[in-house]
Structure formats: structure tokens, C-alpha cells
N, CA, C and O atoms as CSV, one atom per row, in Angstrom:
chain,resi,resn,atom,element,x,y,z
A,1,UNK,N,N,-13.561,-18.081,21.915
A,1,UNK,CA,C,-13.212,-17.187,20.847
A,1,UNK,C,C,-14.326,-16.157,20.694
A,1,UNK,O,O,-15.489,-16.561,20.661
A,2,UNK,N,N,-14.028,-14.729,20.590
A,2,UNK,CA,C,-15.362,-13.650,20.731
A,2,UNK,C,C,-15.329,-13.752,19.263
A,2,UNK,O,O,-14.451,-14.107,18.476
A,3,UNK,N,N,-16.345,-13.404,19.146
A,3,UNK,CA,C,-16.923,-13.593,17.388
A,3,UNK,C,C,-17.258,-12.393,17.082
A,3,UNK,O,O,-17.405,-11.895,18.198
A,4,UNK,N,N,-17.498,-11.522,16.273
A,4,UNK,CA,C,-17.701,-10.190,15.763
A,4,UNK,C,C,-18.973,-10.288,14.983
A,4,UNK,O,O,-18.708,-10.364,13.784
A,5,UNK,N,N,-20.218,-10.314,15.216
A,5,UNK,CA,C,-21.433,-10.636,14.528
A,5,UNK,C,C,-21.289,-9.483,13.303
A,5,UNK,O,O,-21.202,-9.672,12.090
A,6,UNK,N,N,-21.296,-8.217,14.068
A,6,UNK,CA,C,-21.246,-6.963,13.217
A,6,UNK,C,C,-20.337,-6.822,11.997
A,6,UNK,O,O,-20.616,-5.768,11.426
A,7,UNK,N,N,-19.455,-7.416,11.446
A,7,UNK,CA,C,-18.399,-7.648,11.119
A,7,UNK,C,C,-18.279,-8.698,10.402
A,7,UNK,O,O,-18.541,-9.745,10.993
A,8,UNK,N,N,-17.845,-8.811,8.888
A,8,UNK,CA,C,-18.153,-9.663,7.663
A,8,UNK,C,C,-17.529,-9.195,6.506
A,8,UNK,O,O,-17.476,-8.006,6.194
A,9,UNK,N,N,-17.018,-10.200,5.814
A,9,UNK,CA,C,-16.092,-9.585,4.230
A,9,UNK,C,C,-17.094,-8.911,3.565
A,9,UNK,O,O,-18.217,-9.333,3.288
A,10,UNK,N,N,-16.361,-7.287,3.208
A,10,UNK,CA,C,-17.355,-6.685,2.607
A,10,UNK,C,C,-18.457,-6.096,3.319
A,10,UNK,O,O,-19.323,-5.626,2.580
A,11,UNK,N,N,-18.737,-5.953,5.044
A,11,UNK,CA,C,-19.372,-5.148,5.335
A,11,UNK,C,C,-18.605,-3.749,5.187
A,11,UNK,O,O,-17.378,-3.677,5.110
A,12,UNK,N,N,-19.389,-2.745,5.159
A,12,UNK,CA,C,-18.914,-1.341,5.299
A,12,UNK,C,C,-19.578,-0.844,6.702
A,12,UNK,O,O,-20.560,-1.338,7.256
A,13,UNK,N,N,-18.609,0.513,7.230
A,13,UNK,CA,C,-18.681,0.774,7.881
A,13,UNK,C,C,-20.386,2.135,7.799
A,13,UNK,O,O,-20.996,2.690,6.886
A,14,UNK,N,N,-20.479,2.108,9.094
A,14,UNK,CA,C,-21.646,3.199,8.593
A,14,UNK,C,C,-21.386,4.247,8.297
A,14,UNK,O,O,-20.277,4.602,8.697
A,15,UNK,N,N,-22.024,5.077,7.649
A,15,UNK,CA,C,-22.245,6.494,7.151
A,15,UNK,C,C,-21.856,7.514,8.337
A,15,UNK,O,O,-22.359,7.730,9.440
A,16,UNK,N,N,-21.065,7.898,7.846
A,16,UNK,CA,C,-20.408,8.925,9.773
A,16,UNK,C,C,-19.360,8.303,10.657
A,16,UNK,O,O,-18.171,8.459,10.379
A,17,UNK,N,N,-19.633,7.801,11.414
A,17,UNK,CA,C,-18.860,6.987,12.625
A,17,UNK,C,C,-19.507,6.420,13.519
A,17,UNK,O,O,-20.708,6.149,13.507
A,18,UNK,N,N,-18.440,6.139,14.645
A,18,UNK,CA,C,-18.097,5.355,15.245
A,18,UNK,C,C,-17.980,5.767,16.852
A,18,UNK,O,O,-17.318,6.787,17.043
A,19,UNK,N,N,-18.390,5.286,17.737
A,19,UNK,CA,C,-17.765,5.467,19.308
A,19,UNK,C,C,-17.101,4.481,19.107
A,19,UNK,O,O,-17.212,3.513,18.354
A,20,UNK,N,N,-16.072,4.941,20.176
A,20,UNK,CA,C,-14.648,4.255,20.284
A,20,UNK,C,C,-14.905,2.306,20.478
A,20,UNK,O,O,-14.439,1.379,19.816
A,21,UNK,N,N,-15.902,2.321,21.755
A,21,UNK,CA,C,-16.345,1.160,21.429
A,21,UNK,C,C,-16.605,0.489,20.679
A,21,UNK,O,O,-16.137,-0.646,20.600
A,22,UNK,N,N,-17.727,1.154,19.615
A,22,UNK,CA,C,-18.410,0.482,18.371
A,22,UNK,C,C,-17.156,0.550,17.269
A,22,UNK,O,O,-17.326,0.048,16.158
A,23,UNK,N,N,-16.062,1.103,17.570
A,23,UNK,CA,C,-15.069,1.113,16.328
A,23,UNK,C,C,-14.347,-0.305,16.952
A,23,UNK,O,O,-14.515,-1.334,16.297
A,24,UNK,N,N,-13.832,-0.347,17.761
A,24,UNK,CA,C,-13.112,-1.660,18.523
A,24,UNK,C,C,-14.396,-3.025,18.360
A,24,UNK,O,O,-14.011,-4.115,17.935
A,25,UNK,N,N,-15.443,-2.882,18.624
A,25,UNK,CA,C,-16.530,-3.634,17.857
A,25,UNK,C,C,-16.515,-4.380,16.799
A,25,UNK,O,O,-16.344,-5.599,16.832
A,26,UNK,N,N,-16.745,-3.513,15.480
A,26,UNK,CA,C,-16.913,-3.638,14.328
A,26,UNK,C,C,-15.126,-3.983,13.372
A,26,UNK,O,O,-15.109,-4.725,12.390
A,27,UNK,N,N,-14.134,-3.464,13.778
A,27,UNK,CA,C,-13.041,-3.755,13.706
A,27,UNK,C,C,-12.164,-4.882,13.604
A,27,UNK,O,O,-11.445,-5.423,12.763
A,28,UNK,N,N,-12.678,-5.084,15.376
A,28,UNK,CA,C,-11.802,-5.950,15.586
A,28,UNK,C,C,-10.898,-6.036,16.689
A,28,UNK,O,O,-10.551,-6.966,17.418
A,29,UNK,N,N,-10.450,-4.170,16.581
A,29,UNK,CA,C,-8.857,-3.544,17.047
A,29,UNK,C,C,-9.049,-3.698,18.857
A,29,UNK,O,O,-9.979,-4.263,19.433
A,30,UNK,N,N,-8.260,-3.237,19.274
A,30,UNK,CA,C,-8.406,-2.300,20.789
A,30,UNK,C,C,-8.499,-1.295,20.632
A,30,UNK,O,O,-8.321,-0.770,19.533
A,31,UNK,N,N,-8.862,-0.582,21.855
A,31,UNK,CA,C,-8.789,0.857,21.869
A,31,UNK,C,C,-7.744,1.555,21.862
A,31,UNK,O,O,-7.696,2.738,21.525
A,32,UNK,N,N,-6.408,0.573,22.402
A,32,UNK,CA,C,-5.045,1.022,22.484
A,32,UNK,C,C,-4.581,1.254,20.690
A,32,UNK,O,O,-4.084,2.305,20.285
A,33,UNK,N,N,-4.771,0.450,20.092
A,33,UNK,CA,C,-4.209,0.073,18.495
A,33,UNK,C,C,-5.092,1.161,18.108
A,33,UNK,O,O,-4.588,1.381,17.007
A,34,UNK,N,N,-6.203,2.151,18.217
A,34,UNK,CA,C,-7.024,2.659,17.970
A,34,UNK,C,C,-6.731,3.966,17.994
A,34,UNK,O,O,-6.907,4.669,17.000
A,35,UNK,N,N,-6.199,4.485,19.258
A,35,UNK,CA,C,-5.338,5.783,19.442
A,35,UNK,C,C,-4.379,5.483,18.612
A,35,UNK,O,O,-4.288,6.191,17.609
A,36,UNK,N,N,-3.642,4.632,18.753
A,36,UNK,CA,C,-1.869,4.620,18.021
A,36,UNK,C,C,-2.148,5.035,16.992
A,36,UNK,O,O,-1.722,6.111,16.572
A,37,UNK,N,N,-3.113,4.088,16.206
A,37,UNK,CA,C,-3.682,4.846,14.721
A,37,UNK,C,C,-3.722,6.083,14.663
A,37,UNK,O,O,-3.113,6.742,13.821
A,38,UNK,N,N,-4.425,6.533,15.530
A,38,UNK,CA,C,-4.601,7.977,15.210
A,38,UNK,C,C,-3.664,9.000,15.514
A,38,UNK,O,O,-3.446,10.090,14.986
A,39,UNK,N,N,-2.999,8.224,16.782
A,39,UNK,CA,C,-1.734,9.626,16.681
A,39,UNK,C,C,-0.791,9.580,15.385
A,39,UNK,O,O,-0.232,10.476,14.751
A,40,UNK,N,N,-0.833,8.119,15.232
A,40,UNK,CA,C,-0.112,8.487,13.536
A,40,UNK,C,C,-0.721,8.905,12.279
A,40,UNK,O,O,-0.256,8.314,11.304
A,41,UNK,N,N,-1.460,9.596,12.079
A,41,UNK,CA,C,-2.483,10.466,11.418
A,41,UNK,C,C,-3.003,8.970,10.636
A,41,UNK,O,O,-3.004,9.060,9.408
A,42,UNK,N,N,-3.312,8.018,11.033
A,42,UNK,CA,C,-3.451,6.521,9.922
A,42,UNK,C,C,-5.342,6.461,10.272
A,42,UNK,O,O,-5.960,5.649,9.583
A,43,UNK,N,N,-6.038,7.173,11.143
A,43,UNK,CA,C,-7.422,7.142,11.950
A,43,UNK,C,C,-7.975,8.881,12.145
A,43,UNK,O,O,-7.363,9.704,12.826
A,44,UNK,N,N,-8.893,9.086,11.592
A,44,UNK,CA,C,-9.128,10.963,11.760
A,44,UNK,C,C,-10.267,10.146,12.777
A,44,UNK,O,O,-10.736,9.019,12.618
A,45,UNK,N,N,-10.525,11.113,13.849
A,45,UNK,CA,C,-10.915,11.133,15.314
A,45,UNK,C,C,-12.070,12.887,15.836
A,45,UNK,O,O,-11.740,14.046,16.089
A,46,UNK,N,N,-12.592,12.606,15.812
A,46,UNK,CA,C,-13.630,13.870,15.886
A,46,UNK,C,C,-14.246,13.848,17.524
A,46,UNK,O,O,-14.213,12.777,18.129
A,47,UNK,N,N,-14.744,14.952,18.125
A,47,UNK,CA,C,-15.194,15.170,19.456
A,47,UNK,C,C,-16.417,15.845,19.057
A,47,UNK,O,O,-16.423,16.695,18.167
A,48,UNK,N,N,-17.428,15.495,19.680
A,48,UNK,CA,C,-18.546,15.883,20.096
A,48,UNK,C,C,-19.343,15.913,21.534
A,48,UNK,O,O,-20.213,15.135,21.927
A,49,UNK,N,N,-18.847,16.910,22.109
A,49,UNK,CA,C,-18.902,17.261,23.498
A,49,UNK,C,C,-17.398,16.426,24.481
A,49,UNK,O,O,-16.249,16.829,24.662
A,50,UNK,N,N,-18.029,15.299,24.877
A,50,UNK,CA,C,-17.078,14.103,25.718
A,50,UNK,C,C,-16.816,13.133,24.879
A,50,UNK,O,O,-15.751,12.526,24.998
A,51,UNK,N,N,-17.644,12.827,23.963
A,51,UNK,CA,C,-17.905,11.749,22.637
A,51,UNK,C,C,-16.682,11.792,21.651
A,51,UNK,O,O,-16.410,12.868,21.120
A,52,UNK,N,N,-15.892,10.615,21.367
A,52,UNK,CA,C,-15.109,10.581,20.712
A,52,UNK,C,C,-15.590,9.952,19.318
A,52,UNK,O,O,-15.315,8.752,19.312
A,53,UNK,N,N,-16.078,10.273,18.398
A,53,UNK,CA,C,-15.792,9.994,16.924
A,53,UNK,C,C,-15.028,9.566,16.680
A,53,UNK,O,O,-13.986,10.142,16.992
A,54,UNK,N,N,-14.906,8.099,15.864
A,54,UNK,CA,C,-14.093,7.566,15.188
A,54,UNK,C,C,-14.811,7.714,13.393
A,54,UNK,O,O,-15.772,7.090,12.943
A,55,UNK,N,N,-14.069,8.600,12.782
A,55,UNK,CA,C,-14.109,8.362,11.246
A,55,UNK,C,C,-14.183,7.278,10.547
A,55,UNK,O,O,-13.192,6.596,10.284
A,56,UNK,N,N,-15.831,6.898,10.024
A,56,UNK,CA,C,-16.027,5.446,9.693
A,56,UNK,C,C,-14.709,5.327,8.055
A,56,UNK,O,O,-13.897,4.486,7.669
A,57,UNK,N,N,-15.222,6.825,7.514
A,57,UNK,CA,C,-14.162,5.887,6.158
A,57,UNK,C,C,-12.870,5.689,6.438
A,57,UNK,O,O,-12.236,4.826,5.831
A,58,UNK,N,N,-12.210,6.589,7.552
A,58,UNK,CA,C,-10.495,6.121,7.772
A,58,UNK,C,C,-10.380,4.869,8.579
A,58,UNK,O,O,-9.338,4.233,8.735
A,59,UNK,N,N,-11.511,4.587,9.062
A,59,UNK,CA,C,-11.612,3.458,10.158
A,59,UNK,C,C,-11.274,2.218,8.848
A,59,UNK,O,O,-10.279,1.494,8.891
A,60,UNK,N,N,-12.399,2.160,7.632
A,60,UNK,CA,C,-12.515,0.791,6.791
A,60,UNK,C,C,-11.239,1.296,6.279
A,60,UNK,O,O,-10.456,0.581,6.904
A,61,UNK,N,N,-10.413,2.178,5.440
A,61,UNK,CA,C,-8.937,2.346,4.999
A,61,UNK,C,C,-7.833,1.955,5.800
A,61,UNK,O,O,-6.722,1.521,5.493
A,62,UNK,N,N,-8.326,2.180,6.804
A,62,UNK,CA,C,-6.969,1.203,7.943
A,62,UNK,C,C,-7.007,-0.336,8.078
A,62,UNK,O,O,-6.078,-1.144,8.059
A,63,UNK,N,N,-8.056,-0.479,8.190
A,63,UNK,CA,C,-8.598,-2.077,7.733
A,63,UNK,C,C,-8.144,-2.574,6.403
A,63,UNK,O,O,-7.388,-3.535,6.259
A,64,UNK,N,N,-8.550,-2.005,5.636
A,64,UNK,CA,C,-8.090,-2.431,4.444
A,64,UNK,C,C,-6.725,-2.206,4.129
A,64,UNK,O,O,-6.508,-2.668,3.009
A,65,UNK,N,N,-5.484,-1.583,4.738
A,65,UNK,CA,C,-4.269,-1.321,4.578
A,65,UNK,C,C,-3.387,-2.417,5.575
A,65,UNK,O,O,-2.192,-2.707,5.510
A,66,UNK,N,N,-4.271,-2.830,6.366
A,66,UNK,CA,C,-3.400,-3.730,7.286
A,66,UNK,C,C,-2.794,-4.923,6.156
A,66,UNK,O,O,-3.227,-5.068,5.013
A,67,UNK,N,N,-2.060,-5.454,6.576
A,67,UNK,CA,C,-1.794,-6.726,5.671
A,67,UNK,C,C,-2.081,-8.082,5.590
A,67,UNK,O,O,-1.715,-8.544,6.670
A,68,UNK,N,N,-2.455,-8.817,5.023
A,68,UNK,CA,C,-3.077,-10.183,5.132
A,68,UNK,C,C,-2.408,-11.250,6.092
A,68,UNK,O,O,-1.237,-11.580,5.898
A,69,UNK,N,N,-3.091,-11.746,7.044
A,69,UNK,CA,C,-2.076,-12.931,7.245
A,69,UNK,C,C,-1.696,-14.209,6.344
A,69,UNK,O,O,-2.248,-14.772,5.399
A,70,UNK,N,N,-0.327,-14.445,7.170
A,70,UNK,CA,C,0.183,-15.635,6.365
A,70,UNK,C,C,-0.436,-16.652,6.910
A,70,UNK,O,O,-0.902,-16.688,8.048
A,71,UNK,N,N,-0.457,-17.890,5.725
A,71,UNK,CA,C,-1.177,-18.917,6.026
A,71,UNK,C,C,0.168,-19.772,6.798
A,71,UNK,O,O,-0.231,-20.824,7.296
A,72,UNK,N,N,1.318,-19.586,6.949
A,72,UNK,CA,C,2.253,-20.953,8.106
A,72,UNK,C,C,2.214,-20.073,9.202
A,72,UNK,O,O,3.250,-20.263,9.839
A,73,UNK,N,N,1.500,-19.166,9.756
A,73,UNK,CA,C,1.553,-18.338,11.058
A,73,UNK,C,C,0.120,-18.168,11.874
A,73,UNK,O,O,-0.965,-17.777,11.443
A,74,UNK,N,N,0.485,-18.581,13.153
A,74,UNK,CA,C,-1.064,-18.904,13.355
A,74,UNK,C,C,-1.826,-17.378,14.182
A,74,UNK,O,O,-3.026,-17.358,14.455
């Protein structure tokens, strides 16, 4: 089981962003679930040169909008 050290109830994301990696990191997500987000305007996504920005506050609002799991579903 990969464990997410970075990643804890109630951490926040940092000030700015994210590389795509460090967003799939700290998350949780894939990189695939990561685009999808964003083509559905649900993730704002910034470029800096080749560098893809991931928007730390839309990053924790998508997190926090997902829905809880159920406890009879594993």
C-alpha cells in the first residue's frame, strides 16, 4: 500500500502550487483524474515555460468536493 507521508487531515496545500507530480503526490489523484479535472474547469492549471502549474487552492477545493466514502464499500 503507497502511503502519502505529505498528506494528512487538515494539511493544506502550499502557497502557489503544484507540479503535476507533486499535485498527484500530495493528493492522492493520477495525472489522468488531474487533467479530467481540469478540462472540466473543476482544477485552474498555469504554464511556466514547459512547467505545468497546478493551482494549490483549486487543487484542496477539489479535494474537499469529492465525496466521502461509504463505510459497506471497500
Amino acid at each position: 500500500m503507497k502511503m502519502h507521508p505529505k498528506r494528512f487531515p487538515g494539511s493544506q496545500p502550499p502557497c502557489g502550487g503544484f507540479t503535476i507530480k507533486g499535485a498527484c503526490e500530495w493528493s492522492g489523484l493520477s495525472r489522468t483524474a488531474l487533467y479530467r479535472a481540469a478540462s472540466s474547469g473543476q482544477l485552474l492549471l498555469r504554464k511556466a515555460g514547459r512547467t505545468t502549474i497546478v493551482d494549490g487552492a483549486s487543487l484542496a477545493a477539489l479535494i474537499e468536493g469529492l465525496p466521502f466514502a461509504s463505510k459497506d464499500r471497500s
